[in-house]
C-alpha positions in Angstrom: 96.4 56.0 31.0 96.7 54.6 34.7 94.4 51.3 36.1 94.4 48.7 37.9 92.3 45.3 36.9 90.1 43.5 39.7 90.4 39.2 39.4 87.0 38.2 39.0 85.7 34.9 36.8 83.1 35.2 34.3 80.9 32.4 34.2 80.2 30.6 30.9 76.6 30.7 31.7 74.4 31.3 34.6 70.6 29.9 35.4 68.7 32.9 37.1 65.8 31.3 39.3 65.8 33.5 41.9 62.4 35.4 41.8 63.5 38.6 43.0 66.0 39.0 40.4 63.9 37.7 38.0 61.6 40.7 38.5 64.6 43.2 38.7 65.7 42.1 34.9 62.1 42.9 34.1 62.9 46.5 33.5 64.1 46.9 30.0 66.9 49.5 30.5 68.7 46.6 33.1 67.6 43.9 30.7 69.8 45.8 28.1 72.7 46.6 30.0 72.8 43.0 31.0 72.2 41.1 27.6 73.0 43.8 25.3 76.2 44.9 26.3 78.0 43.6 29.5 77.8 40.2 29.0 80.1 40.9 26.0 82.5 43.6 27.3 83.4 45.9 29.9 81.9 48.8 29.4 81.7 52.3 31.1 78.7 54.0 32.9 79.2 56.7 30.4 79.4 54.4 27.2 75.8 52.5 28.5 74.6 56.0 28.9 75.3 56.9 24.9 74.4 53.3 23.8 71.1 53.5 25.5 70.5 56.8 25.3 69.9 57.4 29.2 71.0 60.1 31.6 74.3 58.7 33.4 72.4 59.0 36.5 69.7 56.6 35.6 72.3 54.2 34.6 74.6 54.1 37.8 71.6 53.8 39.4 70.6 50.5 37.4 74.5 49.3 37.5 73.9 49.6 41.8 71.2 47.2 41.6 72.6 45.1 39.8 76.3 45.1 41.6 74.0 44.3 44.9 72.6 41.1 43.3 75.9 40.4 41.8 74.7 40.1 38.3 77.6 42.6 37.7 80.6 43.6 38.9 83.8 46.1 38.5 86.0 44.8 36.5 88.7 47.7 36.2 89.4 50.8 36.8 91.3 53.5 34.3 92.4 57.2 34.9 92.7 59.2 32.2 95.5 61.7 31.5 93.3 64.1 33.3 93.2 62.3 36.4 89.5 61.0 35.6 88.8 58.0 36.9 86.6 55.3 35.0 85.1 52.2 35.6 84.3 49.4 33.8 81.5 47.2 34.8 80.8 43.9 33.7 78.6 40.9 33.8 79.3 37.8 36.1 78.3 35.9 33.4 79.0 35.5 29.6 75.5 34.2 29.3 72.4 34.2 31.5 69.4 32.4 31.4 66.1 32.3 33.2 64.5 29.1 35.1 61.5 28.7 33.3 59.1 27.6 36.4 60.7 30.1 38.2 59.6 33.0 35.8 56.2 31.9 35.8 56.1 32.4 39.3 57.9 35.9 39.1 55.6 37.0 36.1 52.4 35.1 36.6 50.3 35.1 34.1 52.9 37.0 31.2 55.2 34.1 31.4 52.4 31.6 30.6 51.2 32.7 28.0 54.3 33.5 26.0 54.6 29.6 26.9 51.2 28.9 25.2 51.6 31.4 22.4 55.2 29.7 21.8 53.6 26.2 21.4 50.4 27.0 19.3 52.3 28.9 17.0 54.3 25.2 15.9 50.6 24.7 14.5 52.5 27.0 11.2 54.9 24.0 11.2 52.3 21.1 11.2 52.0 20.5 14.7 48.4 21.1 16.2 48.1 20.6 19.6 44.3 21.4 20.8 43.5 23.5 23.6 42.5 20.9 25.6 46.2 19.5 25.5 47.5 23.1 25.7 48.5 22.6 29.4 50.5 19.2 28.9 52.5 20.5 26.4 53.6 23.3 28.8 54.3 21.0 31.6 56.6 18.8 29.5 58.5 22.0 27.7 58.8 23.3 30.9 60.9 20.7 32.2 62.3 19.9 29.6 63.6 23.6 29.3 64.5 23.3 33.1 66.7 20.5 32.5 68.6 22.0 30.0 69.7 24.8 32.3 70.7 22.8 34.7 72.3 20.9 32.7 73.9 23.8 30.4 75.0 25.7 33.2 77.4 23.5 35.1 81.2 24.3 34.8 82.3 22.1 32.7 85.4 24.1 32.1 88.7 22.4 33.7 91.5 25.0 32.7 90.0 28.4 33.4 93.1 30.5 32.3 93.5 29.0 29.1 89.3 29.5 28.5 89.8 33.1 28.8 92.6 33.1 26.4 90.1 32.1 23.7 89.0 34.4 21.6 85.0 35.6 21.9 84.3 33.5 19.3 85.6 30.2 19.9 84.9 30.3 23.1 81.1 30.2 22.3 81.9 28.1 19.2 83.6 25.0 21.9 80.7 25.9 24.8 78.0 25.2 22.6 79.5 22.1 21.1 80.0 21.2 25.1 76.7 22.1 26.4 75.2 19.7 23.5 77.5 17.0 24.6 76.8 17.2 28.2 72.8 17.0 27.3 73.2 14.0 25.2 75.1 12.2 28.2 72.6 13.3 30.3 69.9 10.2 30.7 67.1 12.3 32.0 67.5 14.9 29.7 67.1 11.9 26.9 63.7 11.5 28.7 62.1 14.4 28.6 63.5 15.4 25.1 61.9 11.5 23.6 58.9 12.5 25.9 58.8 16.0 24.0 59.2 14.5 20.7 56.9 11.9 20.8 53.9 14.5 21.9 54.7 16.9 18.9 54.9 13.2 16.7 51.2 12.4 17.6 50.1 16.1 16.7 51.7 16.6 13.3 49.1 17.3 10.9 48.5 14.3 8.8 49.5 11.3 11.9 47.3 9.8 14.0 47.5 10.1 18.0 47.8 6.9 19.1 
């Protein structure tokens, strides 16, 4: 079997807050290609097709929208003995995440209230936060969530080639221990985390707001 490889680097993780694309990953069979498969290998428009169970059309059609956004890209090309040509796409990034400010703009309405589902559901875990505080809680896990992307999703990388001799594994094993590291150093980040902290504090069942 014949290829040729096309140089592109991966990102360790990428912070989606453009709206637009926001609302393109908004469609399940492109959020699936994305986070289900290609940001973990290179895969073919006719391997997508079996895993998802799609016609091959449909997904070529979802990998061009998402090669025009550059959320994906070629990453190599193989011919077969029979003089087939395949091509394997791939994410730009080995993790993506989305701005949470910016998806409430992108979604409206959905977004928010996964936010204020998300936050009365810690009532299961003593924390009971009344409705009338509902909308501060979502303002400070919102940017406290926004930080951490920032934060998360600078290179902190300094020798690329020997990153992508790492195995899958450790290379999520020694990003995560990174990503934590970078936080920590990170004074406004300290902020809004003790400002986070201190909120669900004074709403455990049991202690007394102050």
């Amino acid at each position: 079997m014949v290829g040729s490889k096309i140089k592109h680097r991966v990102k360790d993780m990428e912070i989606i807050e453009d709206k637009k694309l926001i609302q393109l990953l908004m469609e399940p069979t492109r959020a699936k290609i994305i986070f289900d498969y290609l940001v973990k290998d290179a895969m073919t428009v006719k391997q997508l097709a079996d895993l998802t169970r799609k016609n091959p059309g449909t997904i070529l059609h979802h990998i061009q929208k998402l090669k025009e956004v550059g959320l994906v890209f070629e990453e190599r090309t193989e011919q077969t003995q029979t003089g087939i040509v395949q091509r394997y796409y791939r994410a730009s990034a080995r993790e993506y995440r989305m701005g949470i400010s910016e998806m409430v703009q992108a979604t409206g309405d959905d977004a928010t209230k996964r936010l204020r589902s998300m936050i009365t559901s810690l009532s299961v875990y003593g924390i009971d936060i009344p409705e009338r505080q509902i909308g501060e809680a979502v303002d400070l896990l919102t940017a406290l969530i926004d930080r951490e992307n920032e934060i998360s999703s600078s290179n902190l990388i300094v020798n690329e080639d020997q990153h992508d001799e790492l195995s899958s594994s450790d290379r999520g094993d020694a990003s995560r221990i990174m990503r934590r590291f970078a936080l920590e150093e990170d004074s406004q980040y300290r902020e809004l985390r003790d400002r986070w902290h201190n909120f669900l504090r004074s709403h455990r069942t049991g202690v007394r707001n102050e």
